[in-house]
C-alpha positions in Angstrom: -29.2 -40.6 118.0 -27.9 -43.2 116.1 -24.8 -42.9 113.2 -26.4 -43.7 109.9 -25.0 -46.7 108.5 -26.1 -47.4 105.1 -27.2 -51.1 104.5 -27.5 -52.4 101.0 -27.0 -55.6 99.4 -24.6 -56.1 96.5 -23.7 -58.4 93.9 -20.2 -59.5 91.7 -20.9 -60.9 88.9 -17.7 -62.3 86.2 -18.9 -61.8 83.0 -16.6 -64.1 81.8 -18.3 -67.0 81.8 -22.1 -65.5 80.3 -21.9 -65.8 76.1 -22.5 -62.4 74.8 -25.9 -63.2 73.6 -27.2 -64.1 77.4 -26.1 -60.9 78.6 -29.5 -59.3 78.4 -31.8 -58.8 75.7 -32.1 -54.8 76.2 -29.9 -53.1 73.4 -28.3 -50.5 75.9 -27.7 -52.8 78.8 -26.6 -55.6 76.5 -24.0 -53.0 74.8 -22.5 -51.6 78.7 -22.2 -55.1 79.5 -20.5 -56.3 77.1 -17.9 -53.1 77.0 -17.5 -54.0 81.0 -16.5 -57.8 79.8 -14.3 -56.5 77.5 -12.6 -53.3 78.4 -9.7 -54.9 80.6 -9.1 -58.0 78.4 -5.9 -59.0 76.4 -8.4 -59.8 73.7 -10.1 -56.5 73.2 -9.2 -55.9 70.0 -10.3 -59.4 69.0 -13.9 -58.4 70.1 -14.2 -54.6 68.8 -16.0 -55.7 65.6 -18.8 -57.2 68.0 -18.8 -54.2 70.5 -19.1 -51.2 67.9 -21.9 -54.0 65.9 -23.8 -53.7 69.3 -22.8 -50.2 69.4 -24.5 -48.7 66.2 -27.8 -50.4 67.3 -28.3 -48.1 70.1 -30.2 -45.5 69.0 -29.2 -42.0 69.0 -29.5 -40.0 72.1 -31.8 -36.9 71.1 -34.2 -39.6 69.1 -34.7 -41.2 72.9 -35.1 -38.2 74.5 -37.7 -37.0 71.8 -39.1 -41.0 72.2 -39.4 -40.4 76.1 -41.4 -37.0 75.8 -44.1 -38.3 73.2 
């Protein structure tokens, strides 16, 4: 028997360079991304009026949850 040996494929992407808007177009993807872009940078608190903006359009968890059941 062989060892297993996962095999996957992978990609890096620097958010860097993608405008805020190009991110994605889903609410909660667009918000995780652009926390990842931003978490590390000098700039952060430049950008926190944006983030928490994106933030407080995400709706509130138990409201999905009920969402997903219906």
């Amino acid at each position: 028997m062989r060892p297993y040996t996962i095999s996957f494929r992978h990609a890096l992407v620097d958010f860097a360079g993608i405008e805020d808007n190009a991110l994605s177009v889903y609410i909660r993807l667009k918000a995780f991304l652009m926390a990842l872009k931003y978490v590390l940078r000098p700039d952060l608190p430049e950008h926190l009026g944006v983030l928490l903006a994106e933030g407080a359009q995400l709706p509130i968890v138990g409201e999905v949850d009920r969402d997903l059941q219906r």
